[in-house]
N, C-alpha and C positions, 0 to 999 in steps of 0.2 A: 879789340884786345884779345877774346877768345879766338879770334878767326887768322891771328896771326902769332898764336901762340906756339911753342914750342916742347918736343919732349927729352929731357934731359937724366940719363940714368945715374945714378950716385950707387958707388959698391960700399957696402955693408960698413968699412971701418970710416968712412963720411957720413957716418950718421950716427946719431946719439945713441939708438938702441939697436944696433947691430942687424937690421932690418934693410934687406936693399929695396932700393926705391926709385919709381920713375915717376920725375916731378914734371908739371905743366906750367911751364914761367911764358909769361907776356915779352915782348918786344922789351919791355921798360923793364924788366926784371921782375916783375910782380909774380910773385908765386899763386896758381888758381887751383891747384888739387894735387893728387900725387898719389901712387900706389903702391902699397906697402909690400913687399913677399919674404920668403924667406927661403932659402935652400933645403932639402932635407935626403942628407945623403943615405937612401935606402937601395932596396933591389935595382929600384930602375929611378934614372932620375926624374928630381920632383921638384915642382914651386909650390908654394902652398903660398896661396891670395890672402894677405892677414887684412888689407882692409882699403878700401878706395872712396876718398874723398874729394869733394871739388869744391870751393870755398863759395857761399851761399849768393855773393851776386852773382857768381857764372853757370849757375846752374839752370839746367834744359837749355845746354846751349848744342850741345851734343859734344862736351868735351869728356862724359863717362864713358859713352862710347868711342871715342877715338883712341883712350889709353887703352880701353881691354880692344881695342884693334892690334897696337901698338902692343902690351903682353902676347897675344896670341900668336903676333909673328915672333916674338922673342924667345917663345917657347919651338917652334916653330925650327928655327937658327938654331934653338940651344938640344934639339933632340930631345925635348924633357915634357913628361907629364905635368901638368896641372890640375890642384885641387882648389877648393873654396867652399867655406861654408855662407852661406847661402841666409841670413839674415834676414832678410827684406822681408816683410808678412803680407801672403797671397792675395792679401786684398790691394796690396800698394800696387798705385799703375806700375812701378817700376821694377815688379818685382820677375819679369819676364826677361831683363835687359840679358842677366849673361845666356839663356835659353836663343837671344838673338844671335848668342857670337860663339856659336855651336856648343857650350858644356851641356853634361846630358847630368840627370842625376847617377851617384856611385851606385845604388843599388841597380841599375843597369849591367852594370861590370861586373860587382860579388853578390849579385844576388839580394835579396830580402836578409838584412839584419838586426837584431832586438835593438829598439828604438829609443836611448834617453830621453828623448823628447827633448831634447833642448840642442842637436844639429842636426841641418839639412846637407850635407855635404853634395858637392856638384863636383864633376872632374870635365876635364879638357883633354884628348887622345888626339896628339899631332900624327898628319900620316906616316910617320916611321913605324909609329906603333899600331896604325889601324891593321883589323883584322888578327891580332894577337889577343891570347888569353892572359887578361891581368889581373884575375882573381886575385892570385895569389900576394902580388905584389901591392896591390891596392889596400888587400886585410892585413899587411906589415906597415904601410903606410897610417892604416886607421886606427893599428894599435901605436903606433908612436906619437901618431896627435891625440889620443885619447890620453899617454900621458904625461905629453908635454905642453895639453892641453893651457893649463895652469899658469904655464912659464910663459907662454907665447902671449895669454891675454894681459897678464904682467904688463911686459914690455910694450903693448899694445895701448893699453892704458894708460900707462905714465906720456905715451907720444899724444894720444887724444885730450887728455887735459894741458899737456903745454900747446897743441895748436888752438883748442877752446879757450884758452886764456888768452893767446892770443888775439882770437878775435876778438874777443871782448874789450879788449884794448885798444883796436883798431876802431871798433863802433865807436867807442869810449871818444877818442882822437877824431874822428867826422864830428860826431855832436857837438865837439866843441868848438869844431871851426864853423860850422853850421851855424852856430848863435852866437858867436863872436860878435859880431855887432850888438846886439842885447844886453849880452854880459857884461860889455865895456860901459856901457849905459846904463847900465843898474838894471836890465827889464827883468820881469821875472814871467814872463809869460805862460798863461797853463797848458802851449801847445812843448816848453822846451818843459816845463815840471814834469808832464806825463810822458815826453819821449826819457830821460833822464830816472824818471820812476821805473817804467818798465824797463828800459837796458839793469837797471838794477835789483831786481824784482826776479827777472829772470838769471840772474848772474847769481841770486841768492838760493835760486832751487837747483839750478848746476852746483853750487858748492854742499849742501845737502844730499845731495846723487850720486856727487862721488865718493863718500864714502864707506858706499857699500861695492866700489869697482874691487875685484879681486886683486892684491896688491900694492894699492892706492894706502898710503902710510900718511898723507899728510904735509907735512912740512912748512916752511914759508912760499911757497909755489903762487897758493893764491893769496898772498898779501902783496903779489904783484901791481893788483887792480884798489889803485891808491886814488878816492877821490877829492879831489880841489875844494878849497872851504868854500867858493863862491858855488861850489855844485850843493857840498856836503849841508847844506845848510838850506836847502831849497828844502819848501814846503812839501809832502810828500802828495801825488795827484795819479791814482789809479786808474782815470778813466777820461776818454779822449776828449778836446773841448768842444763846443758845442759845435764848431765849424765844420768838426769831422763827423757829426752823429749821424745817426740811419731813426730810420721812424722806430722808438719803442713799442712792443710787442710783448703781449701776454701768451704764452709759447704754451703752457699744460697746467693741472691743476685744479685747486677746488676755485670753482667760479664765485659761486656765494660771499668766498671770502675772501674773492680779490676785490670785487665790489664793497666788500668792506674797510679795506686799506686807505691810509688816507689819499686825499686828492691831489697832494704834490706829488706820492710814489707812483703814482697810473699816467700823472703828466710828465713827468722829469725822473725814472727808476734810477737811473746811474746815481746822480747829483743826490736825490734825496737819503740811497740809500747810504753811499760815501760820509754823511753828514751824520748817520748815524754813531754811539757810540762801538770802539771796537770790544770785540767781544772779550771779557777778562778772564782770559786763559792762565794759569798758573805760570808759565813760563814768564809771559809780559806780566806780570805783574811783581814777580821776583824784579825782573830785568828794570821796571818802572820804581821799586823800593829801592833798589841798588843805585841809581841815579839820583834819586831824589826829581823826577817828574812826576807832575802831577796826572794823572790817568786822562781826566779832559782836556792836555794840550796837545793838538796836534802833531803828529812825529814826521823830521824832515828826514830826508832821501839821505842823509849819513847815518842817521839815528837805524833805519831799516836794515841797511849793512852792519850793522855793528849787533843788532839785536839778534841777526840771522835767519831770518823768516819774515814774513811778511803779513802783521797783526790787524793790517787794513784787510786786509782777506775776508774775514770774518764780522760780520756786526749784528747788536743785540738791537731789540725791540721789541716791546709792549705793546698788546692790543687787547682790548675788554679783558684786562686782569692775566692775560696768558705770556709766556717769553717764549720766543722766536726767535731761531739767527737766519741770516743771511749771509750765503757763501757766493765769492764773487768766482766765477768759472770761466775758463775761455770759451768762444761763442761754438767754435768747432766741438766743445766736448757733450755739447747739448742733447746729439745724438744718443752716445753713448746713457747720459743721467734718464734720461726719458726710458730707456730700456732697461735701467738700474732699477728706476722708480717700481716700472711694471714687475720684476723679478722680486723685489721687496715687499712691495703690498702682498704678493701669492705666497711666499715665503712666512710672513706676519700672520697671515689667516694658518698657512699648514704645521708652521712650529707651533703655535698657541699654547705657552702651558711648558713648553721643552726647559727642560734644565739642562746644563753642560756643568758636571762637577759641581751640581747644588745651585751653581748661575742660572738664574733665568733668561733667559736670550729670545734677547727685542729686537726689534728691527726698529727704526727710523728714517721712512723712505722723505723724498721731496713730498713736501705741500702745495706749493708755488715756483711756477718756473717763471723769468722774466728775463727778454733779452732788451739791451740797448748800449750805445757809442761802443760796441765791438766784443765787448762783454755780455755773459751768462748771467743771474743772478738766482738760485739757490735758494728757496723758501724753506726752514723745516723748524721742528719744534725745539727747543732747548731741552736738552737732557742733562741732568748729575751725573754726569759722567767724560771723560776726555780720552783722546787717542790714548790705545795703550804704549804707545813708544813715546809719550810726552811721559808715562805714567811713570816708564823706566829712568827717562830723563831726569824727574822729578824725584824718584826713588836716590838715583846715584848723585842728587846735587845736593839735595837739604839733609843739614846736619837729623833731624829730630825724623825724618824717613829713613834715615841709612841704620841709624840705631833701632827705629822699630823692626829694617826688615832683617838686621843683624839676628833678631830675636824671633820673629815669625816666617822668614824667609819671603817675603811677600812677592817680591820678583820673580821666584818658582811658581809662585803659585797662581799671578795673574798671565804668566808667560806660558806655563801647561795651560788653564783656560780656555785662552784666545786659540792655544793648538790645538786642542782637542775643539774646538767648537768648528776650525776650519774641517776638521778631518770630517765631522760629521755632516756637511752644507756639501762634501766635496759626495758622499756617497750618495747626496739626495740628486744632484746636479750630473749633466751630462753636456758634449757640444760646449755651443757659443756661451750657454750660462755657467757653465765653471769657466768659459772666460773672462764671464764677467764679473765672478768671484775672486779673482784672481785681484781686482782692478775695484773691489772692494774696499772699506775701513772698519777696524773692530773697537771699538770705544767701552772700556770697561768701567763701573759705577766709582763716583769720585766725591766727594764732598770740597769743592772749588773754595768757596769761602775759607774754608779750614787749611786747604792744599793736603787734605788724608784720603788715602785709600776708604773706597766705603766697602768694607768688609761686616761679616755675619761672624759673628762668634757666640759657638751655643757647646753643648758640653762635652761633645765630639769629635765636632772640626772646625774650620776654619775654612769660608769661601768666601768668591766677590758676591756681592749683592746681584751683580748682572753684568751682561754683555751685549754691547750694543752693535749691531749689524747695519752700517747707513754708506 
């Protein structure tokens, strides 16, 4: 399919966001990727590369680089510079690809310029224009992406969630041809629950994600992804079945106390820890009042979509009188928490004692790490306290919080906080560990049972009890 693929250009008013584009269709018409640009009528002419996609089974097949072949000569034909910014992070293999198909970076051309930190820009110089000075044309060029910045991720974003929905619709429609036999037979097998959980699982933290895309308003878009009662109604199953497993693995950690764990979690960690109850966050337990479910019945793969998050993530546990959750992780991010851990514990010893705005500020690194059937699992301690963007959650949903912070302001006050506690971790940190701040959680003191802020109130002010760093 990719090797007799084709590339076909669409001008700007055949498309929904006025973006031209050169698409890769298959013999059978199947669409495999496509590259987005845009014209920008300055000094000298320009493409500006808004974004190149390839649809996830054709990828590393070399169809990335056969379209930026295919732009390069276009640019090439059309007498016109090319720009891109340059996203890919230096450690991705692929982050070399358009350095293969000659762009250089812009400060090459205008020099070293003050750096937002947030683009890499690369350009493209066809021979019409090699051996010319384009300082000047390049810094008119960077000021009009600098402020149409905005507008262009806009458009950019609303075309990336209608092709992600798309796919998701498309996995959605395999799966179910896929277990069509099953289904028609009533099977409920735990290898379609857990493909079926996680297509949805992950479909649940794309819809969460997008709300923070610049321009991204909303709408009925994602109530496209509409599942079947015979789906909606499958038991929900986070972790793969036994057929698929790999040997479990105690990955870091206190040893002592894994040897203290019980003996089904050291033989079977997925299975036992799944079985656990899930952790009762004030969200899901709103969400569980509001239903009328009972907290120990299991929640199926509609119930997950509708709640919005994914409340099997998380589960509690008791051991000699103490609570513990378990956070379930993908297995790749393992790397990263083990480096988290290490940055926390040193951080835990050199804060000691630090207040932020009267908050004292804790840290809660992992305890136990455990890997098994594909999945991380996430030992640490239970704390009083929950995400502060549940906290805002919870502040803007219940009547008897919206009224307290009418009156105390609380949401300024747990929102300065967490910002001043970043600013101050940001001047302690430098390099790869303010990366890894970045890719942090700030959990501030909660009274869960209650669903109340746990605030200090003495004859002065008013502050959180603490700020959690994990």
């Amino acid at each position: 399919t990719a090797r007799g693929s084709r590339i076909d250009p669409l001008k700007p008013e055949d498309t929904r966001n006025g973006f031209r584009v050169f698409e890769i269709n298959a013999e059978t018409g199947e669409n495999l990727g496509r590259l987005n640009m845009l014209y920008l009528k300055k000094s000298i002419p320009c493409y500006y590369l808004v974004y190149v996609e390839v649809a996830s089974p054709f990828r590393r097949k070399g169809l990335g680089h056969r379209i930026l072949d295919y732009f390069r000569d276009f640019l090439i034909r059309k007498s016109a510079v090319g720009i891109l910014d340059n996203i890919i992070p230096e450690e991705d293999p692929t982050y070399t690809i358009y350095f293969k198909h000659a762009w250089e970076p812009v400060d090459a051309i205008i020099g070293e310029r003050p750096s937002n930190g947030e683009t890499n820009y690369m350009v493209y110089i066809p021979p019409k224009f090699q051996g010319r000075d384009l300082r000047e044309p390049f810094l008119k060029i960077l000021y009009h992406l600098d402020r149409k910045r905005a507008s262009i991720d806009m458009r950019d974003n609303e075309m990336m969630v209608q092709s992600t929905i798309t796919e998701f619709k498309d996995i959605y429609s395999a799966l179910l041809t896929y277990f069509d036999r099953d289904l028609s037979a009533g099977k409920r097998t735990p290898f379609m629950r857990f493909m079926f959980t996680r297509l949805v699982t992950k479909f649940i933290a794309f819809r969460r994600r997008i709300a923070d895309l610049v321009g991204y308003t909303g709408g009925d878009s994602l109530e496209q992804m509409v599942l079947d009662p015979q789906i909606s109604i499958l038991p929900a199953q986070s972790y793969s079945p036994s057929t698929l497993q790999g040997t479990a693995s105690f990955v870091a950690g206190d040893t002592r106390l894994w040897e203290a764990t019980p003996l089904e979690l050291k033989k079977n960690p997925a299975q036992f820890i799944q079985g656990l109850p899930n952790y009762r966050r004030p969200s899901l337990l709103t969400w569980l009042k509001e239903k009328g479910k009972p907290y120990d019945e299991p929640l199926t793969i509609g119930e997950l979509l509708d709640i919005g998050f994914d409340p099997t993530r998380l589960k509690e546990i008791t051991m000699a009188g103490e609570e513990y959750i378990f956070e379930r992780v993908q297995a790749r991010q393992l790397t990263e928490i083990l480096m988290k851990k290490e940055l926390l514990e040193r951080l835990g010893k050199e804060l000691s004692g630090t207040k932020v705005r009267n908050a004292r500020l804790r840290v809660n690194p992992p305890i136990l790490i455990v890997r098994d059937r594909g999945n991380g699992y996430v030992f640490r301690e239970k704390i009083p306290a929950i995400h502060w963007e549940e906290a805002m959650e919870q502040i803007q949903a219940m009547d008897s919080l919206r009224q307290m912070n009418n009156s105390m302001n609380i949401k300024s006050l747990l929102l300065s906080t967490v910002r001043e506690t970043g600013r101050i971790l940001e001047t302690l940190l430098d390099g790869d560990e303010r990366t890894l701040l970045d890719r942090m959680a700030y959990f501030v003191s909660w009274d869960i049972p209650s669903n109340r802020p746990g605030l200090v109130i003495d004859f002065t002010s008013l502050y959180v009890e603490s700020v959690w760093l994990a």
